[in-house]
C-alpha positions in Angstrom: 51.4 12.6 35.9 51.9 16.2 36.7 48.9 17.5 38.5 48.0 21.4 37.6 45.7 23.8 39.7 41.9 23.5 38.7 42.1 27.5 37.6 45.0 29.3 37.4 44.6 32.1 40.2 44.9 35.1 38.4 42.4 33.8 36.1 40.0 33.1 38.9 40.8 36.3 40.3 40.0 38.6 36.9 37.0 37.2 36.2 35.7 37.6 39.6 35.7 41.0 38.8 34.0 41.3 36.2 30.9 39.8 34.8 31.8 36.8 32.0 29.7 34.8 29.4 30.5 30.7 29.3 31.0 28.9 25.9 30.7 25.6 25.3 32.1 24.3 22.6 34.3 21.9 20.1 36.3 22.8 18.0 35.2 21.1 14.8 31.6 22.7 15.1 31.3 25.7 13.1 28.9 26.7 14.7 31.1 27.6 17.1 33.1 30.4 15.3 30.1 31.7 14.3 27.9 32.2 17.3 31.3 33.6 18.6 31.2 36.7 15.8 27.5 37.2 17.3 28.5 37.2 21.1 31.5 39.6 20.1 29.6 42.0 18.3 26.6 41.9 21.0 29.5 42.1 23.9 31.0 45.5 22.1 32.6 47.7 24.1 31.1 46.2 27.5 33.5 45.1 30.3 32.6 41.5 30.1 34.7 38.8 28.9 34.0 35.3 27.3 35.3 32.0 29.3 35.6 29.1 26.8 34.8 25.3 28.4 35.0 22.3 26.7 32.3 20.2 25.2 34.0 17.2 23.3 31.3 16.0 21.1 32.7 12.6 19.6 36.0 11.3 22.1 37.0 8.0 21.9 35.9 5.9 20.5 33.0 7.4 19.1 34.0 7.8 15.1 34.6 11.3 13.7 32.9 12.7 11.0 33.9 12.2 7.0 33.2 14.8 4.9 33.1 11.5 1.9 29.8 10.2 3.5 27.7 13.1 2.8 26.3 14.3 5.8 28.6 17.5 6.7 28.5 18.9 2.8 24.7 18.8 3.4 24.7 20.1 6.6 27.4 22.7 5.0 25.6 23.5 2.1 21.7 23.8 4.0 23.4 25.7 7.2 26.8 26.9 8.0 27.4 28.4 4.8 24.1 30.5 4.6 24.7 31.9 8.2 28.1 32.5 7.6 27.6 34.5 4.2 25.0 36.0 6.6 27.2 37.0 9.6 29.7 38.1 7.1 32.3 35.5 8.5 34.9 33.6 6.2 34.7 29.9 6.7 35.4 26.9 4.9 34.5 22.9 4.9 37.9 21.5 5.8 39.2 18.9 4.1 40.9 16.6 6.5 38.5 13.6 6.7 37.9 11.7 9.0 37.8 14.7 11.4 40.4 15.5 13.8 39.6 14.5 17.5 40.0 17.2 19.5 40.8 16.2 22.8 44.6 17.3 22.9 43.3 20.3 21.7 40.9 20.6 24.8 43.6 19.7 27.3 45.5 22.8 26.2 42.1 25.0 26.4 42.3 23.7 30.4 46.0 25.3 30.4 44.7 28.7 28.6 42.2 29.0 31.2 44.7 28.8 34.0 46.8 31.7 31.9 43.4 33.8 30.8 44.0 32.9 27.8 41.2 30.9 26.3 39.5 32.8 24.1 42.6 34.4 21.8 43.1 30.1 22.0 40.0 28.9 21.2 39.3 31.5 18.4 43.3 30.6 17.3 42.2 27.1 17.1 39.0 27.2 15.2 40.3 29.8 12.7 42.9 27.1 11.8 40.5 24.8 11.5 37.8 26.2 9.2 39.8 29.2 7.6 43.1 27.8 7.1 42.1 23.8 7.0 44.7 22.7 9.5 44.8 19.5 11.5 43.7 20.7 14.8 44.3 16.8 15.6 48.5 17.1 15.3 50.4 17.8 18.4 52.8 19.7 16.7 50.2 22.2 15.2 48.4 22.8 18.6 51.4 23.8 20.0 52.4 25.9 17.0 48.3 27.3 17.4 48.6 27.8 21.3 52.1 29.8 21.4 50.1 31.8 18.5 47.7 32.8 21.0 50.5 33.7 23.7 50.7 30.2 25.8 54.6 29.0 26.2 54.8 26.4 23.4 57.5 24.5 25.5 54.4 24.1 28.6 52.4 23.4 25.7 53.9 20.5 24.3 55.1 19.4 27.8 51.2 19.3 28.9 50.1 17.1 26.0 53.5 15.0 26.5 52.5 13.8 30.1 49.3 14.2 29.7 49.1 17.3 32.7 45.5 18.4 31.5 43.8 15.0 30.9 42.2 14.7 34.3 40.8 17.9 33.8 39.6 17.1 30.2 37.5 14.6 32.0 36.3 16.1 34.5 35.4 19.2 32.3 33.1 17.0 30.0 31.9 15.2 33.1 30.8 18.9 34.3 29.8 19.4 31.1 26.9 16.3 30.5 25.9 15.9 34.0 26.0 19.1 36.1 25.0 22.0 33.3 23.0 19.0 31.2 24.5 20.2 28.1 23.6 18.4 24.6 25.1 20.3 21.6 27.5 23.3 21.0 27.8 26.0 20.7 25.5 26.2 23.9 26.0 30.2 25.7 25.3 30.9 29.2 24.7 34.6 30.5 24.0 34.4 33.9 20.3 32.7 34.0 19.8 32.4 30.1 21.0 29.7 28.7 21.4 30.1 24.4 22.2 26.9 22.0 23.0 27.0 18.7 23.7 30.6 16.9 21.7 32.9 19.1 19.7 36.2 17.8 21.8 39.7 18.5 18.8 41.4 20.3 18.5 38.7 22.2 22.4 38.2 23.3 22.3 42.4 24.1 19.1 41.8 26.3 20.6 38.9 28.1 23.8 41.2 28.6 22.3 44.3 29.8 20.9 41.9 32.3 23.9 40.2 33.4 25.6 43.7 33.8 22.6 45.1 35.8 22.8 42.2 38.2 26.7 42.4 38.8 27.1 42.7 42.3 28.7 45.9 43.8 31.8 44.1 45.4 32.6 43.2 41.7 31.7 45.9 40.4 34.2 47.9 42.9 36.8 45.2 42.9 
């Protein structure tokens, strides 16, 4: 197996710089792409980026979802279609049932992060899913989604070939459960506050203005 760097170090190096917001996430929650259109608009024109880390909620061999059995067309109906007509954000219940598992897709979120590249590929990823209703489960459209979003497609399907990024799938849910105690997705940190779920805009711009306050002056004059 090809072993790969933790973090790429011009990532490391960038957002050392700056302050950042962490995401995590899956890509079959909805939830998701929508608390991301709230952290955008509540980021604005501020200097601080968003660092996407993965949260797989069902890998093997948990089962996946079907949308046949009833429970995501409620959840659908009562929730993610209310918020979204809310928000203002297109979405859709995709068809593809059982749900696709998203762990290739993850692996390849480890390799955007090494290239700074993880949120154009994690919002490339869950727009396919829920916009256009593609299998975000299928090798050959992850790599088509990650050279979308500016990764090599030839590293791409290389990565999810040998299997470069698995370790570092692990250990990134490992992180994930047991060090940061995560639960659910989306699930936001900025800097001490901690927001699950779809978080309030006032609340995201307080949380923000704190985080930029508290930037140290070596990164601020990096």
């Amino acid at each position: 197996m090809t072993m790969v760097p933790e973090v790429g170090a011009g990532a490391r190096a960038e957002r050392a710089r700056k302050p950042h917001v962490i995401v995590y996430s899956d890509y079959v929650c909805p939830f998701c792409l929508l608390a991301e259109h709230v952290l955008s608009e509540a980021i604005g024109d501020r200097d601080i980026s968003i660092e996407w880390r993965a949260f797989e909620l069902r890998p093997e061999p948990v089962p996946t979802l079907r949308v046949e059995d009833g429970y995501l067309p409620t959840v659908w109906k009562n929730a993610v279609y209310p918020r979204a007509e809310k928000l203002g954000v297109p979405i859709q219940l995709p068809s593809i049932s059982p749900q696709p598992r998203t762990a290739k897709a993850l692996e390849l979120l480890a390799m955007a992060r090494d290239k700074g590249l993880d949120h154009p590929y994690s919002m490339r990823v869950l727009r396919a899913f829920f916009q256009e209703g593609r299998d975000i489960g299928d090798p050959e459209t992850l790599i088509g989604l990650a050279a979308e979003a500016g990764l090599d497609a030839q590293e791409a399907r290389a990565a999810l070939e040998n299997g470069a990024y698995a370790s570092r799938h692990r250990e990134a849910l490992r992180h994930a459960r047991e060090d940061m105690a995560i639960t659910s997705v989306p699930t936001i940190v900025v800097g001490e506050r901690i927001f699950r779920g779809t978080p309030p805009l006032d609340a995201l711009r307080q949380a923000l203005e704190v985080l930029e306050a508290n930037q140290s002056p070596q990164q601020a004059n990096a």
